[in-house]
N, C-alpha and C positions, 0 to 999 in steps of 0.2 A: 504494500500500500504506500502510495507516493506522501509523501511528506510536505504541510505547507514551506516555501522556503525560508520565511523567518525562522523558521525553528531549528534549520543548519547553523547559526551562531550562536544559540543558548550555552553551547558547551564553552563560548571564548566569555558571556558574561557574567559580571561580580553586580553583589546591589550591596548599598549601604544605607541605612536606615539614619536619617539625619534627625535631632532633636531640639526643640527649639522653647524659650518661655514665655515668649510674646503674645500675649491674650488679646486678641482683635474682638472679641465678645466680653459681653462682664460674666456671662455664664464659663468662661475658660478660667476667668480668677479663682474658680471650686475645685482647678485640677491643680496638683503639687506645681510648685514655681519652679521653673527649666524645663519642664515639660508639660505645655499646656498644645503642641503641635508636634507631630512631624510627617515627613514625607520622604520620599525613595529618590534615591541617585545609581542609575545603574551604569556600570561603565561595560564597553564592548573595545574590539580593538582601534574601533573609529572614533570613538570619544565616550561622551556624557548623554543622557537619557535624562529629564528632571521630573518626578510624578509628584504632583504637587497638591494635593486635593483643597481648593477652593472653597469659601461661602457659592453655596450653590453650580459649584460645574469643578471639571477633572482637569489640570492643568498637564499638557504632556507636552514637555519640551525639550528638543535639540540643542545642545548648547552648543557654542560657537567659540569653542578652546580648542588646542591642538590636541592631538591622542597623545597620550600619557600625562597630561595636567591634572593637578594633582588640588584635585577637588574638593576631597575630606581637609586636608591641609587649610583650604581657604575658608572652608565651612569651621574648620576651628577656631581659624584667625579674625572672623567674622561675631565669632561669640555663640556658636552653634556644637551642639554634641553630635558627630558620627561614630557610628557602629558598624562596625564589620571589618571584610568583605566578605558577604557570604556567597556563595557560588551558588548561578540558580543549576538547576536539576533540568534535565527531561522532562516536560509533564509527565505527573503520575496523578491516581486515585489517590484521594486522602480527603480529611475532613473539609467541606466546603466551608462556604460562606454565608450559610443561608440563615433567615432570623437573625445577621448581625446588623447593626442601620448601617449607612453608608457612614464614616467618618476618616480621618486621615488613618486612624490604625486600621482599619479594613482593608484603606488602598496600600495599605505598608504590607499587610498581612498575604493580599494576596499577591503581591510584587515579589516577594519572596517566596514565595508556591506552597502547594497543599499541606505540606510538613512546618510547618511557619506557626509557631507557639502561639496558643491565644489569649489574646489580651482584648482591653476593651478603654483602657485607656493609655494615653502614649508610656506614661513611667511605669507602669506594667508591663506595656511593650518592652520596654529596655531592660526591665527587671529580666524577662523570659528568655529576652536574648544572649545577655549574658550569661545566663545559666545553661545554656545553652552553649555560650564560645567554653566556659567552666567544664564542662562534661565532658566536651570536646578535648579539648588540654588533655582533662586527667584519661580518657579511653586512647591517646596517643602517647603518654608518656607512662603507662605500666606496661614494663616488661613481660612478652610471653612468655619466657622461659623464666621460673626462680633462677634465680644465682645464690 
């Protein structure tokens, strides 16, 4: 079965899940301060990818850096938290999306594909994901064999 061709470059992309504390709502001042947003920055070998979920609409943009610009970097030096790189996968089966509202952790959640820890608001997001790199760490650094 022939394959859409976007999906020939999933194996070259990383996403990083960017955090941010800027309350553009007074209802965002009820979520922990530094993380009252975030959104997805995916890199490919041609550049940057921006998902950015909006009041009201899906912001999906091409940035306009060289490839390899180093974009976590500037999102920190801006005053923002990045996470990762997480590698996206293949599509697979795994728990959807469904019954979650639409908010920035949904578009974060499902940017980073079916296996993507659920959370429901961003500092949870962050919480899962780290626990998450934490797992990761220690299941590559125990030795198979005792010594």
């Amino acid at each position: 079965m022939a394959r859409p061709a976007h999906r020939r470059h999933l194996e070259a992309q990383r996403a990083w899940i960017v955090f941010g504390g800027r309350a553009d709502h007074p209802w965002q001042r009820l979520l922990r301060r530094g993380f009252r947003h975030c959104f997805a920055a995916l890199e490919d070998a041609c550049g940057w990818t921006v998902l950015d979920p909006l009041t009201g609409r899906l912001l999906a943009a091409r940035l306009d850096v060289p490839p390899g610009f180093d974009l976590p970097g500037f999102y920190r030096r801006a005053g923002l938290l990045p996470v990762g790189p997480f590698p996206l996968d293949e599509p697979a089966r795994g728990a959807g999306l469904r019954g979650v509202p639409f908010s920035c952790v949904a578009v974060c959640r499902a940017a980073l594909g079916p296996h993507a820890p659920f959370a429901l608001t961003p500092h949870g997001l962050f919480r899962a994901l780290l626990r998450g790199q934490e797992n990761r760490k220690k299941f590559l650094t125990i030795p198979l064999i005792p010594t």
